[in-house]
C-alpha positions in Angstrom: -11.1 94.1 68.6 -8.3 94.3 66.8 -7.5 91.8 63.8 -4.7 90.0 63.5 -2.9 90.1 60.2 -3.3 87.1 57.4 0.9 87.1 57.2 1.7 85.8 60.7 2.3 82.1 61.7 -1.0 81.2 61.7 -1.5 82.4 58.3 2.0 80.6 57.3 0.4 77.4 58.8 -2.7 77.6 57.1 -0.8 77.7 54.4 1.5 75.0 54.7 -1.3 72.9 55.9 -2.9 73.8 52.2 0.1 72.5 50.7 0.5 69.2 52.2 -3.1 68.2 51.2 -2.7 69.4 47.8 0.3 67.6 47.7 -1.2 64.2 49.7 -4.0 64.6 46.9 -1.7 64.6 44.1 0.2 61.6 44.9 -3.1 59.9 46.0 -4.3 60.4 42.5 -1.1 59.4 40.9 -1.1 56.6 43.2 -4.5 55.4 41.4 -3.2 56.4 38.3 -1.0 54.1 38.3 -2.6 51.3 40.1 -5.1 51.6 37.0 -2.0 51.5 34.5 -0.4 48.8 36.4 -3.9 46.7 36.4 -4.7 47.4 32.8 -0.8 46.0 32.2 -1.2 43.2 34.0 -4.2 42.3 32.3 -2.5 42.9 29.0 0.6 40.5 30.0 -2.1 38.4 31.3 -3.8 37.8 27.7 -0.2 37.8 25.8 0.9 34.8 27.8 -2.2 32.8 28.1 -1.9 29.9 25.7 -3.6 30.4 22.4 -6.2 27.6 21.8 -5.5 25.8 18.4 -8.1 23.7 16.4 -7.3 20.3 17.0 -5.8 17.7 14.8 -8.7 15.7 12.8 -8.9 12.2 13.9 -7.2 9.6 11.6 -9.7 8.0 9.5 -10.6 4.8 11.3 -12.4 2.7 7.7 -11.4 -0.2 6.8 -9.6 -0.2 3.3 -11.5 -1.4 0.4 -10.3 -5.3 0.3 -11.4 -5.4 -3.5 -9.3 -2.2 -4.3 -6.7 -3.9 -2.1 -6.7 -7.4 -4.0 -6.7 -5.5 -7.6 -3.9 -3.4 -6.4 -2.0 -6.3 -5.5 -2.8 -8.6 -8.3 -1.4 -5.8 -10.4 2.2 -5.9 -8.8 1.8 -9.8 -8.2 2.0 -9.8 -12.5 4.6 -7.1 -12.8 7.2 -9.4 -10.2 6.1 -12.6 -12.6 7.8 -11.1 -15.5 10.9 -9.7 -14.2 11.4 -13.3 -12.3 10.4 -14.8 -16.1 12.9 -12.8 -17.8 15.7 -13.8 -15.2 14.9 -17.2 -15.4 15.0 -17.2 -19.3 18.2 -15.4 -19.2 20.0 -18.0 -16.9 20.5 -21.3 -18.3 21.0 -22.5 -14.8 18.1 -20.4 -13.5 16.2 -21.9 -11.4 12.3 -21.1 -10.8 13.1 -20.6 -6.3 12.5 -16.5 -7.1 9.7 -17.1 -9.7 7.5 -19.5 -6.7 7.0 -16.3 -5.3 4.6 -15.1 -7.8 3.6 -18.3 -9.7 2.1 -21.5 -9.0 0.0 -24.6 -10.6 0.5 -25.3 -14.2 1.9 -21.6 -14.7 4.7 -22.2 -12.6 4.9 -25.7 -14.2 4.8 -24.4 -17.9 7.1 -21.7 -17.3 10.0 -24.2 -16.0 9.6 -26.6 -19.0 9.7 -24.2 -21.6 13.2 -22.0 -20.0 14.5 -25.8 -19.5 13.7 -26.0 -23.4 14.8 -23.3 -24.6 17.7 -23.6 -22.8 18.7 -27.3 -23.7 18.7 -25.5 -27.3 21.1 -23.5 -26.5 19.2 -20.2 -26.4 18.5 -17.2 -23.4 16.1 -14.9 -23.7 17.3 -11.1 -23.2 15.5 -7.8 -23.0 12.6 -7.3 -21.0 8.7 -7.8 -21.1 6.1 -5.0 -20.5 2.4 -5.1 -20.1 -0.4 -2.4 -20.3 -3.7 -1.8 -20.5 -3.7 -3.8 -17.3 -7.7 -4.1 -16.5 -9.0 -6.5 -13.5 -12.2 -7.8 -15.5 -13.6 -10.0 -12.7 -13.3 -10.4 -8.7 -14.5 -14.1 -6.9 -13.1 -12.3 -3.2 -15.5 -14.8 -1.9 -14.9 -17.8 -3.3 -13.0 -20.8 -1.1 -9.9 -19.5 -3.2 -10.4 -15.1 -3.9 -9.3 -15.1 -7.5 -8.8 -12.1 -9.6 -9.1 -12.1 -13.7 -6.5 -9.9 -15.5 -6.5 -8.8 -19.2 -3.6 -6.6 -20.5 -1.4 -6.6 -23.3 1.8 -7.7 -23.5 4.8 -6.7 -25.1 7.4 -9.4 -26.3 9.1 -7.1 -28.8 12.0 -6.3 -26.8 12.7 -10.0 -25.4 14.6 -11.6 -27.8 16.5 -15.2 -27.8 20.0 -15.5 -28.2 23.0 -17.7 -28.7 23.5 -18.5 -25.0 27.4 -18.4 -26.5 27.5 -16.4 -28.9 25.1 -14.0 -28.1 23.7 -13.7 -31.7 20.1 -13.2 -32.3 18.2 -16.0 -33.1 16.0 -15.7 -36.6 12.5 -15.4 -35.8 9.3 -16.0 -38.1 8.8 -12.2 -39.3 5.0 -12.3 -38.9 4.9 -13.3 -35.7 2.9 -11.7 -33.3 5.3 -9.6 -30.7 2.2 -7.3 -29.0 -0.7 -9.8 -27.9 -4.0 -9.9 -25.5 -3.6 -11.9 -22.3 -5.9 -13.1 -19.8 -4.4 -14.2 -16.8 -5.8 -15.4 -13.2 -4.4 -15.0 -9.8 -5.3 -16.8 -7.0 -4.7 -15.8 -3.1 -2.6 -18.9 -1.7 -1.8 -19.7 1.7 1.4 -17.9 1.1 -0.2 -15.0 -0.5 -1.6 -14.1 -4.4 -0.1 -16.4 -7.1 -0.4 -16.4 -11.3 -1.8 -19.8 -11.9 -3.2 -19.1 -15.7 -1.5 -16.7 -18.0 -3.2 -17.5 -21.6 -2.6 -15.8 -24.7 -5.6 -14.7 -26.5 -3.9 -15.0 -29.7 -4.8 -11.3 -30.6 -2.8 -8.2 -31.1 -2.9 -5.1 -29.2 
């Protein structure tokens, strides 16, 4: 029997037939190539656009404030307002005590009218300014029927001086007396809020 040759159209079919598997393999292996590439990009775009978790804010502290901190803190700026109201109504002979009723009261509000109303019928303001330091709350009575709060600070009168109200012209004052002095003052918490009802000298210097 006679055998026919490998180069006819059988053989050029096998052939071709060899080729178009190899070449369905290939691109079915590309294929999954990239479906793995486009997966693992996917996943990757995934996790780059998924929101990024962030610690959270800590809560707002939800204690109550200190109320003897707070009534120290405020007696404090209570005194500082006295003085700039007492050097206002010292420098104004027709000063009236309407701003200074917002920080004093009792016989401190009393005493302070009477003396500017003094001074003034002699013919003399007071110019310059008042400072304090030192400024120590010695004692607390939150809980009494009226909270009270005991100051002790030194003032400093060395830069409020009395005047001419006219002319302006210093008035002569005793040389030794005493311009830096100890002070004990109490404050009181009124229906319209904390007043200076005692401001006493201590008649020492500082």
């Amino acid at each position: 029997m006679t055998r026919q040759s490998t180069t006819g159209p059988l053989a050029t079919g096998a052939l071709r037939t060899r080729t178009c598997l190899t070449a369905l393999t290939a691109m079915l292996c590309a294929t999954a190539a990239l479906a793995g590439c486009s997966s693992g990009d996917d996943t990757t775009a995934t996790e780059s656009t998924a929101p990024t978790l962030t610690a959270s804010a800590a809560p707002l502290s939800t204690a109550p404030a200190d109320p003897e901190a707070e009534a120290k803190a405020t007696a404090l700026t209570v005194y500082r307002g006295f003085w700039q109201e007492m050097q206002g109504l010292y420098a104004d002979r027709n000063g009236t005590t309407k701003g200074l009723a917002q920080y004093a009261a009792s016989e401190t509000l009393s005493k302070a009218e009477s003396d500017a109303q003094r001074a003034h019928a002699q013919g003399r303001i007071y110019l310059g300014k008042v400072t304090f330091s030192d400024a120590v709350v010695t004692k607390t009575e939150l809980d009494s029927t009226t909270p009270r709060v005991t100051l002790f600070s030194c003032l400093d009168v060395s830069r409020w001086q009395p005047v001419d109200a006219k002319t302006r012209k210093p008035v002569t004052l005793p040389a030794d007396r005493i311009t830096k002095y100890q002070v004990l003052t109490t404050l009181e918490k009124w229906p319209q809020g904390w007043r200076v009802v005692r401001d006493e000298p201590q008649g020492k210097k500082c």
